[in-house]
N, C-alpha and C positions, 0 to 999 in steps of 0.2 A: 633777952638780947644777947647775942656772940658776938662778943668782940674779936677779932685777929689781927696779926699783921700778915700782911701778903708784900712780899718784896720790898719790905719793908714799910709799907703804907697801912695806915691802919683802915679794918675793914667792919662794919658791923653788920650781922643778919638777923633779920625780925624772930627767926625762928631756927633750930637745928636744921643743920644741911650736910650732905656727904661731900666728898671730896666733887666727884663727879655732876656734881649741880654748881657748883664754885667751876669747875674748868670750862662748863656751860655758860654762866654767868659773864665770863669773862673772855667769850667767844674765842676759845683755844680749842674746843673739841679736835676740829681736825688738824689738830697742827703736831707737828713733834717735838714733845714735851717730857720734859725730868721733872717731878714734884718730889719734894723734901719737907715733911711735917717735922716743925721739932727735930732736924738733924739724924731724920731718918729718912731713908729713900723709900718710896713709896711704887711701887710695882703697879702699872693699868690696870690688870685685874684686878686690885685691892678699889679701885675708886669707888666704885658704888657701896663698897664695905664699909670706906672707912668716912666716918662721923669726924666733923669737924666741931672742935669745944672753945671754948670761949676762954682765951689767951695762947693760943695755935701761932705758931710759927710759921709759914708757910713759904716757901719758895720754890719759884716756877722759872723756869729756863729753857728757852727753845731753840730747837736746835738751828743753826745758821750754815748754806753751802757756803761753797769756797775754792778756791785753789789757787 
């Protein structure tokens, strides 16, 4: 079991997952999106790379128009 927090909520998964299965999961694929693991910015093309572990930090924030 992986436990994380995501936005501060805590999250657990049956099994390891990448970043990009978690963005899935939580129906943002097509949205525009900042992820920060643990206080690090995390780059789109890292998501399939990057391996989420169990006590992960996780924040996600999208973007909002305006004017």
């Amino acid at each position: 079991m992986i436990s994380v927090q995501i936005n501060g909520k805590e999250k657990v998964f049956a099994t390891e997952v990448n970043l990009e299965w978690v963005i899935d999961s939580l129906s943002l694929q097509n949205r525009k999106i900042a992820v920060e693991i643990n206080e690090q910015i995390i780059p789109r093309s890292e998501y399939t790379k990057t391996l989420i572990k169990s006590g992960d930090s996780i924040e996600i924030v999208a973007a909002v128009g305006g004017g």
